[in-house]
C-alpha positions in Angstrom: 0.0 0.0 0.0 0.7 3.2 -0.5 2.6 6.0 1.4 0.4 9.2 1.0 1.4 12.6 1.1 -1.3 14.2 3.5 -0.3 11.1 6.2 2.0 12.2 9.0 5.9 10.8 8.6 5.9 7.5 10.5 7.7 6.6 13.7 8.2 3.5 13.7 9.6 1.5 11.2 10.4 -2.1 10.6 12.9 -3.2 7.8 12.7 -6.7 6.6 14.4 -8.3 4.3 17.4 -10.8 3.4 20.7 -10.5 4.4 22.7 -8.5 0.9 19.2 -6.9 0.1 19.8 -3.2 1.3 17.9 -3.3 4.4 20.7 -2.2 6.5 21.8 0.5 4.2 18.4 1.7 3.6 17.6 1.6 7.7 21.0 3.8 8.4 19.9 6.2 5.3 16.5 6.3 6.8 17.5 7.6 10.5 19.9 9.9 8.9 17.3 11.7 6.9 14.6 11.6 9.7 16.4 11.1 13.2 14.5 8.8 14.0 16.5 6.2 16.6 18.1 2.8 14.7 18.4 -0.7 16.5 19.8 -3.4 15.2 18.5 -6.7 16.4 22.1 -8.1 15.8 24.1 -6.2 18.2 20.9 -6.8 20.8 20.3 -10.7 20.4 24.1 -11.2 20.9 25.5 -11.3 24.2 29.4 -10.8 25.6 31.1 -14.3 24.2 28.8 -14.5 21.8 26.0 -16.6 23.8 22.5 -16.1 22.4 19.8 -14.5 24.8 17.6 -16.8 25.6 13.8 -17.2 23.8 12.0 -15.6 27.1 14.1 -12.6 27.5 14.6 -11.9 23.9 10.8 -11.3 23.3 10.7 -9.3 26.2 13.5 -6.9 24.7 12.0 -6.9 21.4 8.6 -6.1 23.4 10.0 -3.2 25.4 11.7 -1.6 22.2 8.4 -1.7 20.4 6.7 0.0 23.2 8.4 3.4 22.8 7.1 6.0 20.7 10.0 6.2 18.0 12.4 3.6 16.5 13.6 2.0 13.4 14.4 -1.5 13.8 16.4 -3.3 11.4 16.4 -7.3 11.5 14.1 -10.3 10.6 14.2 -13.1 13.6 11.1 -14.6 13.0 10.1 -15.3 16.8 9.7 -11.8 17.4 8.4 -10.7 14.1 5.2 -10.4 14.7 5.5 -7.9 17.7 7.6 -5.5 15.4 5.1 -5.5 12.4 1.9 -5.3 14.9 3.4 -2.1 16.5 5.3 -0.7 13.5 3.5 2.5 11.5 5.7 1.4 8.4 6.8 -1.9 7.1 9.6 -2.1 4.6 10.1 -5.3 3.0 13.3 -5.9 1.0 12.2 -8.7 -1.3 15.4 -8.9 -4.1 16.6 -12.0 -5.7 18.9 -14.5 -4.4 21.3 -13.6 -6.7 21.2 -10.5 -6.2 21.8 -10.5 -2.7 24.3 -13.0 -2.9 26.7 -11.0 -5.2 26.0 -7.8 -2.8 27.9 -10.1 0.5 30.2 -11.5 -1.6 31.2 -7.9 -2.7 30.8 -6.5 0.7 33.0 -9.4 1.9 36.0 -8.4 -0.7 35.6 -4.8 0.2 35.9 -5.4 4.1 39.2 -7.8 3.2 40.6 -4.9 1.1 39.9 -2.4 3.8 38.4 -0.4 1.5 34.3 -0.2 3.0 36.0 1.0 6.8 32.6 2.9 7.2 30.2 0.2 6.6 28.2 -1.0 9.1 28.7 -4.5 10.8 26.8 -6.7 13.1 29.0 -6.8 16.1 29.4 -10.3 16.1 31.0 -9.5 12.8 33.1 -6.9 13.3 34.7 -8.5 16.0 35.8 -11.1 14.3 39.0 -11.7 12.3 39.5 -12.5 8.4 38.9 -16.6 9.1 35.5 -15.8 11.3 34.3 -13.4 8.3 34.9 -16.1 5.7 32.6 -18.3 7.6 30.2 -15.4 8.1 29.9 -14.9 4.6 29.3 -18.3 4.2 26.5 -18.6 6.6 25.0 -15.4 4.9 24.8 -16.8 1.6 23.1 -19.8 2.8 21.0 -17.6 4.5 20.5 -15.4 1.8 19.5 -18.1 -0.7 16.9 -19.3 1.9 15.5 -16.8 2.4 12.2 -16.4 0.1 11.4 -20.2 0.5 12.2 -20.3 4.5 12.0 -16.8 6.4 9.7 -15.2 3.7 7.4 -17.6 3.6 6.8 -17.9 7.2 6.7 -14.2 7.1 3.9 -14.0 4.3 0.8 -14.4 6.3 2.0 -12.0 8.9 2.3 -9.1 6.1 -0.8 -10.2 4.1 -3.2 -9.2 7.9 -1.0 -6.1 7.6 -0.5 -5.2 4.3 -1.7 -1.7 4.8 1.4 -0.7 6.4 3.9 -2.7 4.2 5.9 -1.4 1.7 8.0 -3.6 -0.7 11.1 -2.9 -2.6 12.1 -5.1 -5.3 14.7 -3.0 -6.9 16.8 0.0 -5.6 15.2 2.3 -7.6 12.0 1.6 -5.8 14.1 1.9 -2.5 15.2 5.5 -3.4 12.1 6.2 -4.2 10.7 5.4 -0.6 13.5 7.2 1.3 12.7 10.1 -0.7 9.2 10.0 -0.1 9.7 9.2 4.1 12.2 11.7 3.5 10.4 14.8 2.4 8.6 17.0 3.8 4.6 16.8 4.4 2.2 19.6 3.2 0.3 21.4 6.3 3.1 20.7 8.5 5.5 23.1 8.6 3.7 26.1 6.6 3.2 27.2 3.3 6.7 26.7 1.9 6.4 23.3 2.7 5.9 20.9 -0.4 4.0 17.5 -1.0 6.1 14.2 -2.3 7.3 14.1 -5.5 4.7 12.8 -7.8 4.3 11.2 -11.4 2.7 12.1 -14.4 -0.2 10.5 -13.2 -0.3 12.7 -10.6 0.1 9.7 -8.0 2.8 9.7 -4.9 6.2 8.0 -6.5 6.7 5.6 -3.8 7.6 1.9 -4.6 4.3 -0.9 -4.4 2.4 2.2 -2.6 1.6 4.3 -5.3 -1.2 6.3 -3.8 -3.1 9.8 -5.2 -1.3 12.7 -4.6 -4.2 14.3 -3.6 -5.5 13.4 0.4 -8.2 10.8 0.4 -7.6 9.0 -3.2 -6.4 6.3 -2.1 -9.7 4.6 -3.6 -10.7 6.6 -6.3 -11.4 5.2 -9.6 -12.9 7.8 -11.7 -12.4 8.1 -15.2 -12.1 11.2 -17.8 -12.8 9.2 -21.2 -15.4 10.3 -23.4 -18.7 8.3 -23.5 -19.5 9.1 -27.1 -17.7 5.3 -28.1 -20.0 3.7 -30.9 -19.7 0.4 -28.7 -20.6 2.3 -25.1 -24.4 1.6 -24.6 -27.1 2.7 -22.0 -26.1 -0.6 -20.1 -22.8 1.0 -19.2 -21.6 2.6 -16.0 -18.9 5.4 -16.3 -18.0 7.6 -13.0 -18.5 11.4 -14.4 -15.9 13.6 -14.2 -15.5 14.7 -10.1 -17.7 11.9 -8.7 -16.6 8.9 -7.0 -17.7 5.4 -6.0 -18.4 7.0 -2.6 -18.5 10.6 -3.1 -20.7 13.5 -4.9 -19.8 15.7 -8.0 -16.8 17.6 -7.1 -16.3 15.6 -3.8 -12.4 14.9 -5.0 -10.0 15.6 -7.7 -9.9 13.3 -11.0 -6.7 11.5 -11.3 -6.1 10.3 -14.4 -5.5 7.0 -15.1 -2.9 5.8 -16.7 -3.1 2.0 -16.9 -6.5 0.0 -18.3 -7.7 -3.4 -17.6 -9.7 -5.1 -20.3 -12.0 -7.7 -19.5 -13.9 -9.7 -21.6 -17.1 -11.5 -20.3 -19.9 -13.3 -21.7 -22.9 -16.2 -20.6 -22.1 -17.9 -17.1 -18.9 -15.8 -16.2 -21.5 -13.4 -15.6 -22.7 -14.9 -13.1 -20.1 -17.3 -11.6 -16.5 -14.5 -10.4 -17.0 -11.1 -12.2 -17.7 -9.6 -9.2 -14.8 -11.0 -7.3 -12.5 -10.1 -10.7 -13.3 -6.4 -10.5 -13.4 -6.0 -6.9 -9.8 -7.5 -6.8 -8.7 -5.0 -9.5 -10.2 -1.9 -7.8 -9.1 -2.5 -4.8 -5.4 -2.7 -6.1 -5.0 1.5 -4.9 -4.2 2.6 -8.1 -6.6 4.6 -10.9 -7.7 2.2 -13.2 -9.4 2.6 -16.4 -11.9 -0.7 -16.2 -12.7 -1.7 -19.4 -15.6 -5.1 -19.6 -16.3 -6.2 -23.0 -19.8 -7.8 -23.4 -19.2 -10.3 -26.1 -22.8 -11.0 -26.8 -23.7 -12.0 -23.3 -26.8 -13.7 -23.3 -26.8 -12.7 -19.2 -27.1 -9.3 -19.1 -24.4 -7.8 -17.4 -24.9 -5.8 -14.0 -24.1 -2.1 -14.2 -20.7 -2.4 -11.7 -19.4 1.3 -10.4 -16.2 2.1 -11.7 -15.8 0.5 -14.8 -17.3 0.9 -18.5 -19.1 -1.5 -20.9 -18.1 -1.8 -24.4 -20.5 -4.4 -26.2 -20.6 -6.4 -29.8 -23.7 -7.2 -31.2 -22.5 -10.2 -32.2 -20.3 -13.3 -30.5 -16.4 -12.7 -31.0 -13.3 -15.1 -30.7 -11.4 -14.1 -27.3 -8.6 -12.9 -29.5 -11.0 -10.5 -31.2 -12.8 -9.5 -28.1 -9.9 -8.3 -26.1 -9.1 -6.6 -29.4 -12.1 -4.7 -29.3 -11.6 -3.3 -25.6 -8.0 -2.6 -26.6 -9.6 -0.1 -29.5 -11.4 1.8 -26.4 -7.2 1.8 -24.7 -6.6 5.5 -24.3 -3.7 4.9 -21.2 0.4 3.8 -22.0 0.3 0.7 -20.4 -3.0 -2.2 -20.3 -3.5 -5.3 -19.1 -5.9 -8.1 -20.2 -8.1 -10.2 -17.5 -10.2 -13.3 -17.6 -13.4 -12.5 -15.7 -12.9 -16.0 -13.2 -9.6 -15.0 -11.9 -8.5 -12.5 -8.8 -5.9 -10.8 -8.7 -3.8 -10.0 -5.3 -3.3 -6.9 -3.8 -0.1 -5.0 -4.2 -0.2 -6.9 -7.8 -1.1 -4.1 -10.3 1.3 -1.3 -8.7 4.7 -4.2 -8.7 4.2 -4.5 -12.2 3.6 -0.8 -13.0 6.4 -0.2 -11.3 8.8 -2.6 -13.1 7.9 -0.8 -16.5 8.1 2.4 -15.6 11.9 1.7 -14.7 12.6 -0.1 -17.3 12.3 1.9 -21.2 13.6 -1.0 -23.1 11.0 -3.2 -21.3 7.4 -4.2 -23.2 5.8 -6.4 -20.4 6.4 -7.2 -17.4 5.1 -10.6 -16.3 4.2 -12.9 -12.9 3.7 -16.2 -11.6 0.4 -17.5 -10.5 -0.7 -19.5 -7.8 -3.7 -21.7 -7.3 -6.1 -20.2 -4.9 -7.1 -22.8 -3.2 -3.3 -24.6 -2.2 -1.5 -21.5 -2.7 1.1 -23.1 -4.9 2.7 -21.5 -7.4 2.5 -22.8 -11.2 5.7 -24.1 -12.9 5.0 -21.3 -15.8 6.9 -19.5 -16.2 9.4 -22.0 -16.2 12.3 -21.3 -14.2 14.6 -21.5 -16.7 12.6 -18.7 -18.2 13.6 -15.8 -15.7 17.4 -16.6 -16.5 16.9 -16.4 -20.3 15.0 -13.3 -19.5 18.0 -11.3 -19.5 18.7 -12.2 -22.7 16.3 -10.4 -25.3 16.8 -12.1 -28.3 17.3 -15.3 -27.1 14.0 -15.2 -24.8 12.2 -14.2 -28.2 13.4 -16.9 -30.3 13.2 -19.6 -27.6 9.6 -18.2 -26.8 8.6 -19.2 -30.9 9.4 -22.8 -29.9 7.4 -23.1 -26.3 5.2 -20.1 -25.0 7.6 -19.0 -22.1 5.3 -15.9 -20.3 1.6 -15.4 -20.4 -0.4 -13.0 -22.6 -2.9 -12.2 -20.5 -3.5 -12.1 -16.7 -0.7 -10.6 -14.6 1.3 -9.4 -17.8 1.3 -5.3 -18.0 2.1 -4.2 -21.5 2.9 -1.1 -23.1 0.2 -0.3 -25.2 1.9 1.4 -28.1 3.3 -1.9 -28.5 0.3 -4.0 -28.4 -0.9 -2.1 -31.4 2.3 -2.3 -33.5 1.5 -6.1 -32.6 -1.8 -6.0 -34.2 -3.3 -7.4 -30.8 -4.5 -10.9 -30.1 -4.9 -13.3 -33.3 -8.5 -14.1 -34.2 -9.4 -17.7 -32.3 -10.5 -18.8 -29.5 -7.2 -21.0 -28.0 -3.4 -20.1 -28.6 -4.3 -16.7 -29.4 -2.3 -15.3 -26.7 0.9 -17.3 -27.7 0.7 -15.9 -30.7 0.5 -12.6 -30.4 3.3 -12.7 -27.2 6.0 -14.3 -30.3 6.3 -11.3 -32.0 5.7 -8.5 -29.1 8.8 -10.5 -27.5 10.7 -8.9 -30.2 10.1 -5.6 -29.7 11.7 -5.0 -26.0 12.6 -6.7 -23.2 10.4 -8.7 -21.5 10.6 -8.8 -17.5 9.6 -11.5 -15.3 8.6 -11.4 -12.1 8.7 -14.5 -9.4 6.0 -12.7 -7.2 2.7 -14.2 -8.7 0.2 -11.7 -9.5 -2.4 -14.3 -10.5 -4.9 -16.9 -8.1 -6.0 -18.9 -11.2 -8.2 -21.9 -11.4 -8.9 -23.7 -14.4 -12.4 -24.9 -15.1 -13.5 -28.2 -17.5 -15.5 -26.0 -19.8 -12.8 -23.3 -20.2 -12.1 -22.9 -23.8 -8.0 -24.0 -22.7 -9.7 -26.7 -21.2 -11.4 -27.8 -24.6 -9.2 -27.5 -27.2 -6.7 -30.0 -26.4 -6.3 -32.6 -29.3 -3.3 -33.4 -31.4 -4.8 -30.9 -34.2 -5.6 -28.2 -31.7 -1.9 -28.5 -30.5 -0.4 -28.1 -34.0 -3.1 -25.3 -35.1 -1.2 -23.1 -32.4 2.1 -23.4 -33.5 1.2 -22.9 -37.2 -0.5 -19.5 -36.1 2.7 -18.7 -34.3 4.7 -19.3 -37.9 2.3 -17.6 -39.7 2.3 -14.6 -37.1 6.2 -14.4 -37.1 6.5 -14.6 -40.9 4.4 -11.6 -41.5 5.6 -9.1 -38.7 7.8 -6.7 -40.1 9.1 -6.6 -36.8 10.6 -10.1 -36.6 14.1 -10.3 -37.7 15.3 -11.7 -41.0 17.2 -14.4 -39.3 13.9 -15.6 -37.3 12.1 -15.7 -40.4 14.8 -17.9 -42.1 15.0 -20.0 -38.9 10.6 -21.2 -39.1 11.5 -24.7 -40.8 13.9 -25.2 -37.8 11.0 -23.7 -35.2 8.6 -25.9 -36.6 10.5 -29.1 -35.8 11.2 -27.9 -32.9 7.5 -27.7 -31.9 6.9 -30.5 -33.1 9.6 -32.3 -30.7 8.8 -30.2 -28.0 4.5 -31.6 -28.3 6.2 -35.5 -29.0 8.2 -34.7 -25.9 5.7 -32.9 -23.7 2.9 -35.6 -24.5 5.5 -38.9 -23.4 6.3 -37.6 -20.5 2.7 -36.4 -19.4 1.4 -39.9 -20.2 4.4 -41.1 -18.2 3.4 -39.5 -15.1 -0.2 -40.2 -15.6 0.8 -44.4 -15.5 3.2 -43.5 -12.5 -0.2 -41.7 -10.9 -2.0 -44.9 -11.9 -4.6 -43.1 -13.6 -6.0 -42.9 -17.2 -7.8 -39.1 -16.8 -4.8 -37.1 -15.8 -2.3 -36.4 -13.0 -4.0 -35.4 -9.7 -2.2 -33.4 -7.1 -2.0 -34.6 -3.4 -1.6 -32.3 -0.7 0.4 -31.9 2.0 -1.7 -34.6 4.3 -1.9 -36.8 0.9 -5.0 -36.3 -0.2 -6.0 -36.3 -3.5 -8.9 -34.1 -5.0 -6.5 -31.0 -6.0 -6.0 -30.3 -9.6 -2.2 -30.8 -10.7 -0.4 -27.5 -12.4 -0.5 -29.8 -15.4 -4.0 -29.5 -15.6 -4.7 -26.1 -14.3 -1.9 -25.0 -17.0 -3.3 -26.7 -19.6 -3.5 -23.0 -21.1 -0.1 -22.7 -21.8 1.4 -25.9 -21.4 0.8 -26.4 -25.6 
């Protein structure tokens, strides 16, 4: 959530995160800029010798620091997590990849050796040691470190979802400056008229990382809207905000803030009546201005006149490709996203991914995992090989012709110039998204994101779920030839490379369908894999079949 400008500067402040993140750095910069008092549960848990306090008396420690009125505390130590985050005003999370964070000890490490980092802080255990005590440090860390999201983190994650109104995540260090900035700088009606508010976008929103709030006090759940209504497909059934009104408020009750991402959602027959509320809710409530665009694709249930978003309709039943075309036509915002109307999407979800692409020019889309909703378990797509090739523009693009390796829909933001140089979604009803996502992979980067931004749940009657057989399969990957021999976009090479893609698809289906079938015998069962879960119970659908949208 967001850190708005009208709030008073918090007091006390909890900085979490994994050892070679930042915290540290970011908790020193923090008390520096606000003089606010640092503690470091490192030089308090560690006792003369280097015993450890013992469980009772550390809680109480941790519980009498919490009780005064002003502190930063810096440190994870999951026994006594809970009493920082219930008492802290702020909650900084410093969620960066392992990588990462290991290459930031390892050069920490060589500049302590060198004696070149003399003012850098230390955990006193640390510092007291010699060079053979900080190799084994270091060591520890990195274990630590590489632990982190699937140990600490994880324990940490229920914790900061009952609080997530007071946590704040950095993923990059831009998003970190961005934060200390914002903490930083002064707040408006506090200390007179020269006083100014916190740097904001061109949205006109605060510029704080995963909290990008309205400038303006009391927006933080605004979604009004400033696009015309005089669209040939925007009927009577549709329901627009006017200009200065709100979900909750009158005309004029707050300032518009233009939005400058839009969600299209295209809906039709029983999704009507089955999530769509639970769909839009979860993208309103994300604290950001959206533009929500549903597409009525012939719905033979009429749709209910939802605040907040608008209603473009087609007289006639469209493919999904050519649905989500038609709300892209009604895309006035840079960036868009495209959103089945039976999935939900977390909170925080909308504002990581915006904030990804707004740091990155040379990135087109910015992707996430999903999880189920049910289990909570995150999807194998992408694959994890997938974030590593990443990195590697080109190669992700050409590797992405052979096997879809991000979604094109769902938790994907997009820029929406390049959507249209696309041409949007291909005209069909299944591998329409693959498709279109080969040749938008070749203009920019695309970004991938481990945090899943997704809680999807395939359904038997899905159109994934239908078109399955052998000639659905190779209907996909002819539309992805086709697609990337007639994009101008596509390089030469690519083009000359499509006999060499095509038998690479087809090893890749040959492939994919042995070993399926193998794990359906090792499952003993004819139908498909099932999932167990943790007490071995079976019932769950496997990612297998609740992928079945990309897995071809």
């Amino acid at each position: 959530m967001g850190f708005p400008s009208s709030e008073p500067r918090p007091r006390r402040v909890a900085v979490l995160g994994s050892p070679g993140s930042g915290k540290t750095t970011f908790a020193h910069r923090l008390t520096e800029a606000t003089g606010l008092p640092l503690f470091h549960l490192d030089d308090l848990y560690w006792r003369p010798g280097w015993a450890r306090t013992p469980d009772p008396v550390w809680r109480e420690t941790v519980a009498a620091l919490c009780a005064d009125d002003v502190w930063i505390i810096d440190g994870n130590f999951l026994s006594t997590v809970e009493l920082r985050v219930e008492a802290a005003d702020l909650v900084v999370l410093f969620d960066r990849p392992e990588l990462r964070c290991a290459i930031n000890l390892i050069r920490r490490s060589v500049g302590l050796w060198l004696g070149r980092r003399a003012g850098l802080y230390l955990p006193r255990r640390l510092r007291a040691r010699g060079t053979g005590g900080r190799v084994r440090s270091l060591r520890a860390l990195l274990r630590k470190a590489l632990a982190f999201r699937r140990r600490e983190l994880v324990a940490m994650r229920p914790l900061l979802r009952l609080h997530a109104d007071r946590v704040v995540t950095c993923h990059t260090r831009a998003e970190a400056e961005r934060l200390l900035s914002a903490l930083s700088g002064p707040r408006p009606g506090r200390a007179g008229p020269a006083d100014r508010a916190v740097p904001t976008d061109r949205a006109g929103q605060c510029d704080c990382p995963l909290g990008r709030g309205p400038a303006t006090a009391g927006q933080g759940h605004s979604h009004n809207h400033s696009h015309s209504h005089s669209h040939s497909h925007s009927h009577e059934g549709s329901a627009p905000i006017p200009e200065g009104d709100t979900e909750t408020g009158g005309p004029t009750a707050r300032a518009v803030v233009q939005p400058d991402t839009s969600v299209v959602l295209p809906v039709w027959d029983g999704y009507v009546d089955r999530r769509l509320t639970a769909a839009v809710r979860s993208i309103q409530d994300q604290g950001l201005p959206v533009g929500l665009i549903l597409v009525d694709n012939a719905s033979t249930v009429p749709l209910p006149a939802i605040p907040g978003t608008r209603q473009v309709h087609s007289p006639r039943r469209l493919t999904l490709g050519a649905s989500r075309n038609l709300g892209l036509g009604h895309v006035s915002t840079p960036y868009v996203l495209f959103w089945d109307a039976d999935d939900v999407m977390p909170a925080g979800t909308l504002r990581h991914l915006r904030s990804i692409l707004e740091d990155d020019a040379s990135a087109v889309a910015v992707a996430t995992a999903m999880h189920h909703p049910v289990t909570g378990r995150i999807y194998p797509f992408p694959p994890r090989w997938a974030y590593a090739a990443s990195y590697r523009g080109r190669l992700f693009a050409l590797l992405n012709t052979v096997r879809p390796l991000f979604p094109g829909l769902g938790s994907v933001l997009m820029r929406t110039e390049s959507v249209r140089e696309c041409g949007g979604y291909d005209d069909a009803d299944h591998g329409e998204d693959w498709a279109f996502t080969s040749v938008l992979a070749f203009r920019g980067r695309v970004r991938l994101t481990r945090r899943s931004g997704r809680a999807y749940l395939a359904s038997p009657t899905s159109l994934s779920s239908v078109h399955r057989s052998v000639a659905a399969v190779w209907a996909r990957r002819c539309r992805v030839r086709r697609r990337l021999r007639a994009d101008p976009s596509v390089p030469g090479y690519c083009k000359r490379c499509l006999p060499l893609i095509a038998v690479l698809q087809c090893a890749d289906v040959l492939v994919f369908r042995v070993l399926r079938q193998l794990g359906q015998k090792a499952r003993g069962t004819a139908t498909g894999p099932v999932l167990t879960n943790s007490r071995g119970r079976a019932g769950t659908p496997s990612t297998e079949e609740v992928g079945t949208k990309w897995e071809n």
